[in-house]
C-alpha positions as CSV (number, residue, x, y, z in Angstrom):
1,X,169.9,62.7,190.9
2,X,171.7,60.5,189.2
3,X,170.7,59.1,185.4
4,X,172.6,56.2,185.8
5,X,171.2,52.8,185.8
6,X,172.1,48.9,185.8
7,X,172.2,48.4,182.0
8,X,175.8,49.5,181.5
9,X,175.4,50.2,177.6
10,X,172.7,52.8,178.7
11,X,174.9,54.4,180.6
12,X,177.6,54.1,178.0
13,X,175.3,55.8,175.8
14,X,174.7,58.2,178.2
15,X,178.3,59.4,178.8
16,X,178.7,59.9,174.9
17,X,175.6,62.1,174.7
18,X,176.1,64.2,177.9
19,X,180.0,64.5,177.4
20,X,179.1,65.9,174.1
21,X,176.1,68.5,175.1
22,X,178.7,69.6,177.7
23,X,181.8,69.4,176.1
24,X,183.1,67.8,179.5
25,X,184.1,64.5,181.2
26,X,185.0,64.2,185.0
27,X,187.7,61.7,186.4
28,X,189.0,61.4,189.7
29,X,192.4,62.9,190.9
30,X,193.5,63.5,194.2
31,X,195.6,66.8,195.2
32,X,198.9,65.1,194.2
33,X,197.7,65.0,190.9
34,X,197.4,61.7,190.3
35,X,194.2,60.6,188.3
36,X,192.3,57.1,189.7
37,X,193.1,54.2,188.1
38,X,192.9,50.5,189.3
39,X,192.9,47.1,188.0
40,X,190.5,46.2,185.9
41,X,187.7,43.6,186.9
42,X,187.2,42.6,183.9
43,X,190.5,41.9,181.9
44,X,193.4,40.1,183.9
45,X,196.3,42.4,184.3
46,X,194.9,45.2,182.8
47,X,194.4,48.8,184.0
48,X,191.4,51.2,183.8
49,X,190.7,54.8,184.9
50,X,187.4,55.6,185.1
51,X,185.0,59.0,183.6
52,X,182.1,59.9,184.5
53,X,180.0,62.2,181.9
54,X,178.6,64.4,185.1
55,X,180.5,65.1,188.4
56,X,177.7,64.1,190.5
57,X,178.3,60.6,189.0
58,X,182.1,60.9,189.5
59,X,181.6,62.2,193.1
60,X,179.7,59.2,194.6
61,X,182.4,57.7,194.5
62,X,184.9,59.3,196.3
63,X,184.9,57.5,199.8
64,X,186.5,54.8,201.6
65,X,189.7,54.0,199.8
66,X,188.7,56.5,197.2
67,X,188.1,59.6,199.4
68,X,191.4,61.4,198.7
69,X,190.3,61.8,195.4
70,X,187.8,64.8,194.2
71,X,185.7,65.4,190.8
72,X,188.2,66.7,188.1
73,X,186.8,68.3,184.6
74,X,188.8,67.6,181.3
75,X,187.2,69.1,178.3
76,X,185.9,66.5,175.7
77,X,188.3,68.1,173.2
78,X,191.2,67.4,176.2
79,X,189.9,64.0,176.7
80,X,189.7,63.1,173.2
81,X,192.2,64.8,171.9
82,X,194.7,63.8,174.6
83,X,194.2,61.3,177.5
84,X,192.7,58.8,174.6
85,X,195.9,59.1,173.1
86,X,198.3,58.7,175.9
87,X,196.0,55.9,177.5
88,X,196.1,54.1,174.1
89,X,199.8,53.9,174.2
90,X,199.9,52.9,178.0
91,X,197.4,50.5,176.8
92,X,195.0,51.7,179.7
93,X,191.4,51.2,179.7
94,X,188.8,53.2,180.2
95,X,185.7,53.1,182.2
96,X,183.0,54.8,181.5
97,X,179.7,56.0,183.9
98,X,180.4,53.4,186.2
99,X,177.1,53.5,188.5
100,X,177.6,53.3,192.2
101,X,177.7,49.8,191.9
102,X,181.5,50.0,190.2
103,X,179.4,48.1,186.9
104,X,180.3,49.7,184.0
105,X,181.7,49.2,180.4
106,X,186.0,48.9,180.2
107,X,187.1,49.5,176.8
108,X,189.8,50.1,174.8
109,X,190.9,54.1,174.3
110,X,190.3,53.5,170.6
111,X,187.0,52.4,171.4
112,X,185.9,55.2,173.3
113,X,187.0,57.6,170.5
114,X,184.6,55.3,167.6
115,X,181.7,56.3,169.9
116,X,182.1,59.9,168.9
117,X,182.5,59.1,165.4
């Protein structure tokens, strides 16, 4: 069952703490290899990709117009490390626990690293 909730800074706080414990993140990519992303509801002409701190989480919502896509670990170290990097310079947002609802934060890759600091 899910921990995720309506208060979107819970489940903010949430990805940080189980991403950590686990050393994982999940996004969604579909067997073309390409990773979900899709406009951003909350900044005009921006871009986020969404990660999910359990699979479970991520796998809700792969249906409808999202059903090609599957749960996809990185490792935190991967994620940090990496995707924050190259989503920084593509100036990409990222989502993070979006409940089933789609509501989640969208913030800035430099963002996302500060919460592990």
């Amino acid at each position: 069952m899910s921990n995720l909730t309506a208060d979107v800074k819970k489940n903010t706080a949430l990805f940080v703490k189980e991403s950590q414990k686990s050393e994982t993140v999940w996004g969604l990519c579909n067997a073309q290899g390409q990773w979900l992303s899709l406009d951003s509801s909350e900044f005009e002409e921006s871009e986020v990709m969404p990660f999910w701190s359990q699979a479970d989480d991520a796998q809700v919502h792969c249906l409808e117009e999202w059903a090609d896509f599957k749960p996809t670990k990185l490792t935190l170290e991967e994620f940090v490390e990496d995707w924050l990097t190259t989503l920084a310079e593509d100036e990409v947002l990222i989502g993070l626990n979006w409940n089933s609802e789609l509501e989640g934060d969208e913030l800035e890759p430099k963002a996302v690293l500060e919460l592990y600091l």
